[in-house]
ROVEXDREN-962903 format. One line per field, with one value per residue: residue in three letters; x, y, z of N, C-alpha, C in turn. Coordinates in Angstrom, 1 decimal. Example, Ala and Ser with C-alpha at 12.3 -4.5 7.8 and 13.67 -1.06 7.14 Angstrom:
ROVEXDREN-962903
code <- c(ALA|SER) .
n_c1 <- c(13.2|12.8) .
n_c2 <- c(-5.7|-2.2) .
n_c3 <- c(7.8|7.1) .
ca_c1 <- c(12.3|13.7) .
ca_c2 <- c(-4.5|-1.1) .
ca_c3 <- c(7.8|7.1) .
c_c1 <- c(13.2|12.9) .
c_c2 <- c(-3.3|0.0) .
c_c3 <- c(7.8|7.9) .
***
This chain:
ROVEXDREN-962903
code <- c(UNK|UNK|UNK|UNK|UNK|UNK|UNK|UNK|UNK|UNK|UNK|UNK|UNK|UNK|UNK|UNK|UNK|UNK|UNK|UNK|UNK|UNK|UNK|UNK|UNK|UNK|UNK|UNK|UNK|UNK|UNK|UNK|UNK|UNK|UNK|UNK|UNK|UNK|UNK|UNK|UNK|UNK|UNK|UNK|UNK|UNK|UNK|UNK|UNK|UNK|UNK|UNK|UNK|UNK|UNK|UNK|UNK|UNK|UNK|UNK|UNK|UNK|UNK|UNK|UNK|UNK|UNK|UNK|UNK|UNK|UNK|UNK|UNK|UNK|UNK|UNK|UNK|UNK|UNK|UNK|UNK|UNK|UNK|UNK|UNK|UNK|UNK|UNK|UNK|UNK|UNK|UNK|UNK|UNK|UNK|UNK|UNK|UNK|UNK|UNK|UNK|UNK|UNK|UNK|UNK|UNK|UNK|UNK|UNK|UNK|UNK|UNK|UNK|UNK|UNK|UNK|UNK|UNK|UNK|UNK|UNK|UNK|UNK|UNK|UNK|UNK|UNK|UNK|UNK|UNK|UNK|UNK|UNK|UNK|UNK|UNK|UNK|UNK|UNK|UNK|UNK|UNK|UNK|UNK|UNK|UNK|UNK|UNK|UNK|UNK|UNK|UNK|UNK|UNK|UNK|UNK|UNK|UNK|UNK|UNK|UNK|UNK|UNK|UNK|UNK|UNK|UNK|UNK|UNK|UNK|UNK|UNK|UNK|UNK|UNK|UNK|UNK|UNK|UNK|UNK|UNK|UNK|UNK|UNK|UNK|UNK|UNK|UNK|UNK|UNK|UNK|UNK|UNK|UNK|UNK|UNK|UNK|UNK|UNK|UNK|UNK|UNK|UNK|UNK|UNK|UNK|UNK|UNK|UNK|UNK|UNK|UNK|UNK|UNK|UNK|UNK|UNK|UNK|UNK|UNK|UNK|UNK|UNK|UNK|UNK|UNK|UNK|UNK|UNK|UNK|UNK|UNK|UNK|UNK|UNK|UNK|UNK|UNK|UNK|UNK|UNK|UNK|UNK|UNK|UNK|UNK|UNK|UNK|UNK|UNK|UNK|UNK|UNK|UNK|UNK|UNK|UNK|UNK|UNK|UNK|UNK|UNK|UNK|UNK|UNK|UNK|UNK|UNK|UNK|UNK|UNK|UNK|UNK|UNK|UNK|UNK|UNK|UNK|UNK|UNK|UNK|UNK|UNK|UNK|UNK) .
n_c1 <- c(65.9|65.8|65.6|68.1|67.5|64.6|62.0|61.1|58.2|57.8|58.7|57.0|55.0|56.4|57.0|54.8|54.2|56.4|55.5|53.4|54.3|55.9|53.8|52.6|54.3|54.8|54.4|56.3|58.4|58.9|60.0|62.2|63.5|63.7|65.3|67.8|68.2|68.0|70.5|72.2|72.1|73.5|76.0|76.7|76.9|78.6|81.2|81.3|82.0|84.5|86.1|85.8|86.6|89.5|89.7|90.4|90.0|86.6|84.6|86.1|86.0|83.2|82.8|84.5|83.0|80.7|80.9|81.0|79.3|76.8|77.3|75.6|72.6|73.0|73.6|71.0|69.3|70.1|70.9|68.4|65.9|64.2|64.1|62.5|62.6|62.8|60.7|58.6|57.9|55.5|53.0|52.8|51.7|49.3|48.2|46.8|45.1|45.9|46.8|46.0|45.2|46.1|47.5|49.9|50.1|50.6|53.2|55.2|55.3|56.1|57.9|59.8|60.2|61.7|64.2|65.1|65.7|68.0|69.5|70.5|71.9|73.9|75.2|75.8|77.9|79.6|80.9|81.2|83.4|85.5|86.1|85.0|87.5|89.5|92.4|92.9|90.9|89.4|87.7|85.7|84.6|83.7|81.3|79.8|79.8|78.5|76.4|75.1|75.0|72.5|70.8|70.0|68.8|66.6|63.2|62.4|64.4|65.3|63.0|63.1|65.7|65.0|63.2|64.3|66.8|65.3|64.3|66.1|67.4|64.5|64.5|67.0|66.3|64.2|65.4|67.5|65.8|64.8|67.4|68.6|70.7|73.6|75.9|74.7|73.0|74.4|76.0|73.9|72.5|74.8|75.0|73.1|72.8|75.1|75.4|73.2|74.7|76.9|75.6|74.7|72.7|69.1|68.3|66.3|66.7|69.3|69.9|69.0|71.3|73.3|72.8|72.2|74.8|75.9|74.8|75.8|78.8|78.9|79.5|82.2|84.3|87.0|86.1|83.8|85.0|86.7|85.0|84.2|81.6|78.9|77.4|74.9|74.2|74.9|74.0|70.9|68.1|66.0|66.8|67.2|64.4|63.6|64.9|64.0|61.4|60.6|62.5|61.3|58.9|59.8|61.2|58.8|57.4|59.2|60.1|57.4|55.5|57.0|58.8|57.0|54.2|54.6|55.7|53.6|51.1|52.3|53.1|50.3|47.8|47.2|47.2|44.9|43.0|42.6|42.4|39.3|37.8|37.9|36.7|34.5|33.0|34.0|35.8|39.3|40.3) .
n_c2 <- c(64.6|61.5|58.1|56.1|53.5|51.7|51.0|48.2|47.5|49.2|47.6|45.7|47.0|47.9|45.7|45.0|46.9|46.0|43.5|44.3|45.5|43.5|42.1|43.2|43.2|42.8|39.1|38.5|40.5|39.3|36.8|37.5|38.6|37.1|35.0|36.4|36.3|33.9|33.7|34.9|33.7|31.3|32.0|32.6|30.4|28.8|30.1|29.7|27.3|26.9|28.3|26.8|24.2|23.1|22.9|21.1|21.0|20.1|22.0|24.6|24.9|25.1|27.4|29.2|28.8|29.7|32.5|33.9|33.1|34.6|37.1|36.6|36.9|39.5|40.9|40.3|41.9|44.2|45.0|44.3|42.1|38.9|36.7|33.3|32.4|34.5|35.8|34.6|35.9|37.3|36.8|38.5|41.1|39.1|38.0|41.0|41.6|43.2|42.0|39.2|35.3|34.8|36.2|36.0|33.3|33.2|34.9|33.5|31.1|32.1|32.8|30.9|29.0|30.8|31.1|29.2|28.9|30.5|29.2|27.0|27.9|29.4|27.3|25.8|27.4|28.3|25.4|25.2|26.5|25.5|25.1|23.4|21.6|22.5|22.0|19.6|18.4|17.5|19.7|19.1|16.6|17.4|18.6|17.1|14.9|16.7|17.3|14.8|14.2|15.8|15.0|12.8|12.8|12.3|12.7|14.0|15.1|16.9|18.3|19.7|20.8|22.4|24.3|25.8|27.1|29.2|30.0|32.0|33.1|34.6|36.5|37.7|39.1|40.5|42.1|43.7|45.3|47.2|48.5|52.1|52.5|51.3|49.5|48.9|47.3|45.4|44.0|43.1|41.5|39.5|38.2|36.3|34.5|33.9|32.2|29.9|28.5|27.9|25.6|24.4|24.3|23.7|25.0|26.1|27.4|27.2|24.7|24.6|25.5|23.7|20.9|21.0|21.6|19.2|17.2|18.0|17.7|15.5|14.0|13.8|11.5|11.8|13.3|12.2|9.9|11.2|12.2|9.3|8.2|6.1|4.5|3.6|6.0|8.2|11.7|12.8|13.1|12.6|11.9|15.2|15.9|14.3|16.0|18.8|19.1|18.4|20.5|22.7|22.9|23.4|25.5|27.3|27.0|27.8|30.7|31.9|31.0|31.4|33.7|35.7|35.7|35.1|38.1|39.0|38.9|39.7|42.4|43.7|41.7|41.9|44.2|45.7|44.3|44.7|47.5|47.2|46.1|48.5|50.4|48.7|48.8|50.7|50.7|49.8|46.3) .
n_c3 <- c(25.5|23.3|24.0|24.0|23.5|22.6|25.3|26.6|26.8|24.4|22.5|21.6|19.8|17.6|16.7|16.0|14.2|12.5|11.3|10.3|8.0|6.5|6.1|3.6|1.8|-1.5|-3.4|-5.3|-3.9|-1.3|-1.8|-3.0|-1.0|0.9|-0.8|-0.7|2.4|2.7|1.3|3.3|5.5|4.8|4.0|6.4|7.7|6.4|6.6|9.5|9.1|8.2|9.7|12.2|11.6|11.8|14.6|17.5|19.9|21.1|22.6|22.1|19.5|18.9|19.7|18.3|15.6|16.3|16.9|14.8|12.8|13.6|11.9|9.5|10.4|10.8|8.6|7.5|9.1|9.1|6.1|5.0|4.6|4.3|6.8|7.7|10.1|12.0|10.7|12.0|14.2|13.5|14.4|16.5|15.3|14.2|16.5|17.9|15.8|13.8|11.4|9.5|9.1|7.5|5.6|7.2|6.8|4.5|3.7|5.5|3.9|1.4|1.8|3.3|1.2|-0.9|1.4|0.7|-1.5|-1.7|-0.1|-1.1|-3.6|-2.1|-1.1|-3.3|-4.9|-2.7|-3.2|-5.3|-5.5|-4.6|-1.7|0.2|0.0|1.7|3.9|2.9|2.0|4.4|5.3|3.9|4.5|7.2|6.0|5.4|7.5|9.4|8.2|7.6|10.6|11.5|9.7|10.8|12.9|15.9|16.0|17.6|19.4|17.5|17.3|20.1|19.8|18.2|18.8|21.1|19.5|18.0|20.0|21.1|18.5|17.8|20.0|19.7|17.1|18.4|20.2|18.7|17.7|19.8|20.0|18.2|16.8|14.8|15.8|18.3|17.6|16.3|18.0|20.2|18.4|18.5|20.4|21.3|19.0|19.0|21.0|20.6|18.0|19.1|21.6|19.8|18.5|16.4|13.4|10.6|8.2|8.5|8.6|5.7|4.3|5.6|5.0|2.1|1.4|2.4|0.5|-1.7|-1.4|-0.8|-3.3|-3.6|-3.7|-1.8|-0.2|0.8|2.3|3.9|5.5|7.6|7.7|7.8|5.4|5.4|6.6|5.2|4.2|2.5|0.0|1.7|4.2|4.2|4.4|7.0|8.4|8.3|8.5|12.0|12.8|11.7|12.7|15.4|15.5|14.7|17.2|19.1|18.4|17.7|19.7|22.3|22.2|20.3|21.0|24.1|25.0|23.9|25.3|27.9|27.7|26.0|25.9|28.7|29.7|27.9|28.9|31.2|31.1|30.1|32.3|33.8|32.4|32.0|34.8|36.7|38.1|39.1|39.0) .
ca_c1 <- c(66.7|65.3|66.3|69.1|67.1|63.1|61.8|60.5|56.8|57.2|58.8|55.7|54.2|57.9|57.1|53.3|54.6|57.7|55.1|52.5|54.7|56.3|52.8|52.0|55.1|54.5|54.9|57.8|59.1|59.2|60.9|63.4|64.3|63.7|66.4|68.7|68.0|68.7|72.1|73.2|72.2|74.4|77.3|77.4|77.4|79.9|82.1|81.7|82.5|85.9|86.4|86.2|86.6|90.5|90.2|90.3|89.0|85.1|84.8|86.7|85.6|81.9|82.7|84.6|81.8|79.4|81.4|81.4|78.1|76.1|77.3|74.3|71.5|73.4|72.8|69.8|68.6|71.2|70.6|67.0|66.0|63.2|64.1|61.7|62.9|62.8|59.0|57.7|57.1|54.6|52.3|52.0|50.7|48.2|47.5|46.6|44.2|46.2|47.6|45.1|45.7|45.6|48.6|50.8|50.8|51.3|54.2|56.0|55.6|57.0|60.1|60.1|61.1|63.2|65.1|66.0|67.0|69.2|70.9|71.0|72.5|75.1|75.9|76.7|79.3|80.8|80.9|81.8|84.3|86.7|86.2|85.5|88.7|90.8|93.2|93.0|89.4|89.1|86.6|84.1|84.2|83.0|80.6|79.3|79.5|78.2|74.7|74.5|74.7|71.7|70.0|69.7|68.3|65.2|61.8|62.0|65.8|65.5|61.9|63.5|66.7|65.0|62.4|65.7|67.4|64.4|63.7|67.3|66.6|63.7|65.0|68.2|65.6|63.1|65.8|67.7|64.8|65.1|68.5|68.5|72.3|73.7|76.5|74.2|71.9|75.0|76.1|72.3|72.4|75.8|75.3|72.1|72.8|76.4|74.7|72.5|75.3|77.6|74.9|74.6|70.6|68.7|67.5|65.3|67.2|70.7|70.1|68.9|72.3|74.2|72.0|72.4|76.4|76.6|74.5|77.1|80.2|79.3|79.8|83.6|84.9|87.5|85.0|83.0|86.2|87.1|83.9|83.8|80.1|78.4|76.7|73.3|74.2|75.1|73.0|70.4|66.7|65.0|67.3|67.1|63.1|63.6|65.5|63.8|60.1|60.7|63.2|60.7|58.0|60.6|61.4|57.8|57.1|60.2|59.7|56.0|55.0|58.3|58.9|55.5|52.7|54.8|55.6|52.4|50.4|52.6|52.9|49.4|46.8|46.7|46.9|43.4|41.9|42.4|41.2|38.1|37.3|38.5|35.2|33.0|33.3|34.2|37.4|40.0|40.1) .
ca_c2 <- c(63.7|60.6|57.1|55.4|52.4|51.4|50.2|46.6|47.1|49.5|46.3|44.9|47.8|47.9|44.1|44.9|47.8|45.9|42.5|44.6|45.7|42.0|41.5|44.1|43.2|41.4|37.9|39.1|41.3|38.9|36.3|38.1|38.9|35.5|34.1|37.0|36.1|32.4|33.5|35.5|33.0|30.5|32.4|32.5|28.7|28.5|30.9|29.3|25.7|27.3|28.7|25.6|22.4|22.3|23.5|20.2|21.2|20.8|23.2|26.2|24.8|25.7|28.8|29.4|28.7|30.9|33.5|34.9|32.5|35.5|37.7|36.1|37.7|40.7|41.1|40.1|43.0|45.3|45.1|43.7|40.6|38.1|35.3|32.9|31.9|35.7|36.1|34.3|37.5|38.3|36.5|39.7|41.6|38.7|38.3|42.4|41.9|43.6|41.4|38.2|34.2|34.3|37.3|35.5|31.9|33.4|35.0|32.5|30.3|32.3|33.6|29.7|29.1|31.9|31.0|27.4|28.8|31.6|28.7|26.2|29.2|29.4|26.0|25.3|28.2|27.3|23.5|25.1|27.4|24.6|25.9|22.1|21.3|23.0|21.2|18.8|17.6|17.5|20.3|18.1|15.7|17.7|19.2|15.5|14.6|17.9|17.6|13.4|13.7|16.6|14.2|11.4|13.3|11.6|13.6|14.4|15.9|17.8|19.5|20.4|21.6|24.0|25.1|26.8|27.5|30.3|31.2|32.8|33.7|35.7|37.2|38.6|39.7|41.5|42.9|44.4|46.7|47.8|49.5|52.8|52.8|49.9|49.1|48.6|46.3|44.1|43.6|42.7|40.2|38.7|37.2|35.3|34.0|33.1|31.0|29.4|27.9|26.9|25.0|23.2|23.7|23.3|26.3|25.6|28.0|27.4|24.1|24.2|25.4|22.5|19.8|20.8|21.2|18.1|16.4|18.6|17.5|13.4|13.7|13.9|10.3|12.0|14.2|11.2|8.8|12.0|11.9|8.3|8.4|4.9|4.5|4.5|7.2|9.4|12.7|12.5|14.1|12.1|12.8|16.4|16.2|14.1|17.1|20.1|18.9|18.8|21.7|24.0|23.1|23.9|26.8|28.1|26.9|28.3|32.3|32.3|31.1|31.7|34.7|36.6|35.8|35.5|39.3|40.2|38.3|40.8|43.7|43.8|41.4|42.3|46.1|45.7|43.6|45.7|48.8|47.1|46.3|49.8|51.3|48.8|48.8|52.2|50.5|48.5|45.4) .
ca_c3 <- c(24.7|22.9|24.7|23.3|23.4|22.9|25.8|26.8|26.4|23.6|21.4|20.7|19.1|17.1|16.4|15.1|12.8|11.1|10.4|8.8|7.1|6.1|5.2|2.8|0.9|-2.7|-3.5|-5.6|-3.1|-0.6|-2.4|-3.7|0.1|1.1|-1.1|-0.2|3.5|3.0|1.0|3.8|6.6|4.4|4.2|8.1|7.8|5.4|7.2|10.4|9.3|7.4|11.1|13.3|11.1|12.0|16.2|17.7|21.1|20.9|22.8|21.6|18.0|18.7|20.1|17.2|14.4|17.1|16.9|13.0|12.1|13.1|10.5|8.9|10.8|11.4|7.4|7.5|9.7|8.5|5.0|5.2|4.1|5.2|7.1|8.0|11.7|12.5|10.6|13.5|15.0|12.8|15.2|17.4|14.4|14.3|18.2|18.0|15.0|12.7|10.0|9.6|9.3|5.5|5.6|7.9|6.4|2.7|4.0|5.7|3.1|0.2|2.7|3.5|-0.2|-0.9|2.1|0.6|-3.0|-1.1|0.7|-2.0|-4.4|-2.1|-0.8|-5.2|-5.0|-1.8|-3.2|-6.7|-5.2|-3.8|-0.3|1.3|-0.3|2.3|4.6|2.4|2.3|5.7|5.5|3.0|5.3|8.3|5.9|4.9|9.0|10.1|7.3|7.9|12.1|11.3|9.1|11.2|14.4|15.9|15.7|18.8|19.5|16.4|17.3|21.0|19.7|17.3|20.2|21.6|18.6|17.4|20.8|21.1|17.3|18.4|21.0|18.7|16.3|19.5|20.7|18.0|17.2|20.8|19.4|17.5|16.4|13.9|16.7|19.5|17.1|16.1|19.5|20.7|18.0|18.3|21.9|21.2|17.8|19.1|22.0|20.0|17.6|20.0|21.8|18.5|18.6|15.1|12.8|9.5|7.3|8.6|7.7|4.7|3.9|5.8|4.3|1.0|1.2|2.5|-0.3|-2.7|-1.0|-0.8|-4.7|-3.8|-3.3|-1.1|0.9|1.5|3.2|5.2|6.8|8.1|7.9|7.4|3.8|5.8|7.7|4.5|4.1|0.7|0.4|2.5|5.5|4.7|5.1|8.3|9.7|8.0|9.2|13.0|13.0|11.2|13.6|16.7|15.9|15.1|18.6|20.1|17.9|18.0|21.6|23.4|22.2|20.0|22.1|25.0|25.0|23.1|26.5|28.8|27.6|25.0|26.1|30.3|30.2|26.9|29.3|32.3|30.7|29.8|33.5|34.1|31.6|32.4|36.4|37.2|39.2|39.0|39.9) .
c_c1 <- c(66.0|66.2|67.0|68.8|65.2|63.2|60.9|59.3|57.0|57.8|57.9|54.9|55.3|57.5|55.8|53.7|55.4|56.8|53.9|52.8|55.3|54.4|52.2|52.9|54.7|54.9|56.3|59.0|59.8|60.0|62.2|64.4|64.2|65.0|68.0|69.0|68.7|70.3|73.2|73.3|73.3|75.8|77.8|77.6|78.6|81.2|82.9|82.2|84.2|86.5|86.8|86.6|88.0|90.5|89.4|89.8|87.6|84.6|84.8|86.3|84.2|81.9|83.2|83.6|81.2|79.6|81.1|79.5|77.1|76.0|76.2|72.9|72.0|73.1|71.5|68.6|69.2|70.6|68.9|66.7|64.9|63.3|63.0|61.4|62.0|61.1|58.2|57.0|55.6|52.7|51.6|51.5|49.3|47.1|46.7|45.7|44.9|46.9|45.7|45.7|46.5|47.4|49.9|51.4|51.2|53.0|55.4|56.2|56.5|58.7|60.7|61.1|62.1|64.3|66.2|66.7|67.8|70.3|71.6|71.9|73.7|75.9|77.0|77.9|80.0|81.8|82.0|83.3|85.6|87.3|86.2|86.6|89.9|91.2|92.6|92.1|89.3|87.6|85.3|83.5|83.6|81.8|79.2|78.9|78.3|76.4|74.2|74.2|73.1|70.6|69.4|68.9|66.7|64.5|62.1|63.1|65.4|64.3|62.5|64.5|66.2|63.8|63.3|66.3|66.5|64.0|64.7|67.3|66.1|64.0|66.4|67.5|64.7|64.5|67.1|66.6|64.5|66.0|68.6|69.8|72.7|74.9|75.5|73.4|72.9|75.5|75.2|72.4|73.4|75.3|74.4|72.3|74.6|76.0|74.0|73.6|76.5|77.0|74.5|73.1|70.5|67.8|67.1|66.1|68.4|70.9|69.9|69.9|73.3|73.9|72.6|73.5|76.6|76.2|75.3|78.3|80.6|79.8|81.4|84.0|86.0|86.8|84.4|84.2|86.5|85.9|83.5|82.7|80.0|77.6|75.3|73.3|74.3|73.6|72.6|69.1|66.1|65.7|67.1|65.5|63.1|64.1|64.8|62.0|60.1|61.5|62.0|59.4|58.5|60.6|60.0|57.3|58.0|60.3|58.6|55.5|55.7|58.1|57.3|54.8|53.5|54.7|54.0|51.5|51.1|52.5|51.7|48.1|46.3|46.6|45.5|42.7|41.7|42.1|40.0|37.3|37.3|36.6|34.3|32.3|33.2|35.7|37.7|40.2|41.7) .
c_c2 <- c(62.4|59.4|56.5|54.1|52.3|50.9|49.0|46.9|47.9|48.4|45.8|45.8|47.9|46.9|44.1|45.7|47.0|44.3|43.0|44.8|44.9|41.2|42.2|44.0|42.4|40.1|38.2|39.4|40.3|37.2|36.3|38.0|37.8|34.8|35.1|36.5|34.8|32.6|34.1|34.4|32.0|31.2|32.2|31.2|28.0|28.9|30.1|27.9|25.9|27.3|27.8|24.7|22.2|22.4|21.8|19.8|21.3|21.9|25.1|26.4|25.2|26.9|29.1|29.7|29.6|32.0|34.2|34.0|34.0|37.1|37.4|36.9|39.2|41.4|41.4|41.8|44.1|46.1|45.1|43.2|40.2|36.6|34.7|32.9|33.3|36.4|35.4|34.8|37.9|37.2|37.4|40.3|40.6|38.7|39.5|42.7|42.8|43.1|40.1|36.5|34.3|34.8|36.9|34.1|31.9|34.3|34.2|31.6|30.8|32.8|32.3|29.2|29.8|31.5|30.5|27.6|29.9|30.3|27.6|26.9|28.8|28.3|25.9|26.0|28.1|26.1|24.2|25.8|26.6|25.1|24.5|21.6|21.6|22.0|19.7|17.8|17.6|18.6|19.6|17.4|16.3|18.2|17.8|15.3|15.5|17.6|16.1|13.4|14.7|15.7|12.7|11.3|12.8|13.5|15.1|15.6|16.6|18.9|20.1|21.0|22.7|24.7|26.2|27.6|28.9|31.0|32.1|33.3|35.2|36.6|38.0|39.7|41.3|42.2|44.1|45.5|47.4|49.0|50.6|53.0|50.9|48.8|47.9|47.2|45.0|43.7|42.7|41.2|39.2|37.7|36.0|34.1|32.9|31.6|30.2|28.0|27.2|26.3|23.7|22.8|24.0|24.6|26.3|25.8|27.6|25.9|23.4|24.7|24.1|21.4|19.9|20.6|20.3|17.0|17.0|18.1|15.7|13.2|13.8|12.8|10.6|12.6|12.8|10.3|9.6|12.3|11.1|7.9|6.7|5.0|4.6|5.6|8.4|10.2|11.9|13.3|13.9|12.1|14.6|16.1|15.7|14.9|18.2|20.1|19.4|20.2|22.7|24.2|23.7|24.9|27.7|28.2|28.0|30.4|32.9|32.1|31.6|32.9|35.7|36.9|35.8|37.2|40.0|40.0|39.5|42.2|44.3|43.3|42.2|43.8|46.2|45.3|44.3|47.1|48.7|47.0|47.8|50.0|50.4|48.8|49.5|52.0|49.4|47.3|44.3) .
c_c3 <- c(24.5|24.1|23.4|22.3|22.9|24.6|25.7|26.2|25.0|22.1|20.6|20.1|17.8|16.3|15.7|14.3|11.9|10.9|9.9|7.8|5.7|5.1|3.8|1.7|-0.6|-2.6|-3.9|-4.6|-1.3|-1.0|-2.5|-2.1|0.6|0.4|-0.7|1.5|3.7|2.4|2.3|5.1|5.8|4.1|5.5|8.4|6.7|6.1|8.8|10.2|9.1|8.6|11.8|13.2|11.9|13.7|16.3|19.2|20.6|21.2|22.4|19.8|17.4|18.9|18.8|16.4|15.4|17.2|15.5|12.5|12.8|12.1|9.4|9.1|10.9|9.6|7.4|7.9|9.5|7.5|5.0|4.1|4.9|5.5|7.8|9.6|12.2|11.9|11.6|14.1|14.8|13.2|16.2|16.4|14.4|15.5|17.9|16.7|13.8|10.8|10.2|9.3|8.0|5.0|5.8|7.3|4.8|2.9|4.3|4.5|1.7|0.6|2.7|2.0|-0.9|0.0|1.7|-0.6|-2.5|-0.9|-0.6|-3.2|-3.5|-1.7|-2.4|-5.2|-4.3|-2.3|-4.7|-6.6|-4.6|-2.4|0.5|0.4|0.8|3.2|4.1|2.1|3.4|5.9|5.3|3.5|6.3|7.7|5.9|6.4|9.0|9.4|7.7|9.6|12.0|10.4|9.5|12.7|14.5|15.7|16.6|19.8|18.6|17.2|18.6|20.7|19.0|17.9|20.7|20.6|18.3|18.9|21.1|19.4|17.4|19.2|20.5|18.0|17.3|19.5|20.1|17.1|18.2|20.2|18.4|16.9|15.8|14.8|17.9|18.6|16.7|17.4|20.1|19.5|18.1|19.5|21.6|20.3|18.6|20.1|21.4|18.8|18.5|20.7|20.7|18.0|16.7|14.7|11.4|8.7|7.2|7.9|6.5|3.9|4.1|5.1|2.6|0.6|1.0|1.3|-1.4|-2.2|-1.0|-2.2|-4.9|-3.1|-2.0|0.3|1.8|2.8|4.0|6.2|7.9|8.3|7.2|6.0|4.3|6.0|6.7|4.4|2.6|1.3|1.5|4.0|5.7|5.4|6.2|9.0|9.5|8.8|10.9|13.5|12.7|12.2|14.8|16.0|15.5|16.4|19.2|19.8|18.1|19.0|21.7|23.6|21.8|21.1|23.8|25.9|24.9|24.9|27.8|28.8|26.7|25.6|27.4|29.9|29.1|28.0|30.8|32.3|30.5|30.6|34.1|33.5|32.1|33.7|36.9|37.7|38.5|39.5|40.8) .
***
């Protein structure tokens, strides 16, 4: 009888098949899933703000939003879609010689863009949909807070929070391809993803939905005064890029070391390099 599961080492062979395959995709083709990718990660941030804005425990209000915000990725990998965070991976294809530099950074970059018109797509329909309207503006305003406290984050907080943020990411993504059954793979993703938003860490994509909201939601005289946010302090472009720069670096740190080459280094590089002693030796060493 087959295993229920992959095992551990054989992931990274799992993890080299599904980014050759990311790379072999067209420009088109990867686009297209790229903005699907960013609309579904924006839904889970849309969903989860609806969720927590009124729970007035911090607390139970993060857990909240962390609870239902991975309905996002759970798409993502469901459906299939190409999110950026989660192409990180496609580092072990490189490590292992099979993809190349060229492969990997035309990739990311076109999922990168697709991501942002997925999320900005759906931020407008949220915004157009009179969803931060509920409890009476009160939402707009958290959306306004929620994108300006994100936009004001030094370099330095930002790049560490989205170091974490992608290595729990990554680690939803590895280990949902462990799972042969669509249960076992949303489960595997819920816990990580949920941890990761109730921690409150920073994710490229996720916020290039919040960011944009919030610069959609200041255009409501009311939104803005339910925010309490200082007139410096309001979100605008040049806060997003102060938040989207260091985030996007954290979490390639946090998907591609942490996780890729971490794995690839355990279960890939030592057992090559100890067969090689093996042939040219006679023994092991």
């Amino acid at each position: 009888m087959d295993s229920m599961m992959l095992k551990p080492g054989e992931l990274c062979d799992a993890s080299i098949g599904s980014g050759c395959g990311k790379a072999k995709l067209t420009t088109w083709q990867q686009l297209v899933l790229g903005i699907l990718a960013g609309a579904f990660i924006a839904v889970g941030g849309a969903v989860s703000a609806v969720v927590s804005h009124s729970i007035t425990n911090v607390g139970v209000s993060k857990f909240a939003g962390g609870a239902v915000f991975p309905v996002g990725l759970m798409l993502v990998v469901i459906c299939g879609a190409e999110l950026f965070t989660g192409n990180c991976l496609m580092v072990v294809p490189l490590a292992d010689g099979k993809i190349n530099i060229k492969e990997m950074l035309k990739n990311w970059v076109v999922v990168y863009i697709g991501n942002f018109i997925g999320s900005i797509l759906i931020a407008f329909l949220v915004f157009e949909a009179g969803v931060f309207g509920l409890s009476a503006g009160k939402l707009g305003g958290v959306v306004i807070k929620t994108a300006s406290t994100k936009g004001n984050l030094s370099f330095g907080t930002a790049f560490a929070s989205a170091i974490m943020c992608n290595f729990l990411v990554c680690l939803a993504v590895w280990g949902a391809s462990a799972a042969k059954d669509v249960i076992s793979k949303l489960v595997i993703i819920w816990f990580p993803i949920m941890a990761f938003v109730t921690c409150g860490f920073e994710h490229c994509v996720a916020n290039m939905y919040f960011l944009t909201a919030g610069i959609f939601a200041k255009s409501n005289p009311a939104f803005i005064k339910a925010s309490g946010i200082a007139p410096d302090k309001m979100i605008d472009g040049s806060h997003m890029v102060q938040n989207l720069i260091p985030v996007t670096l954290g979490n390639i740190v946090g998907g591609a070391i942490l996780v890729g080459l971490a794995y690839y280094l355990a279960y890939k590089y030592i057992p090559a390099r100890k067969s090689s002693e093996v042939s040219n030796n006679g023994v092991s060493k």
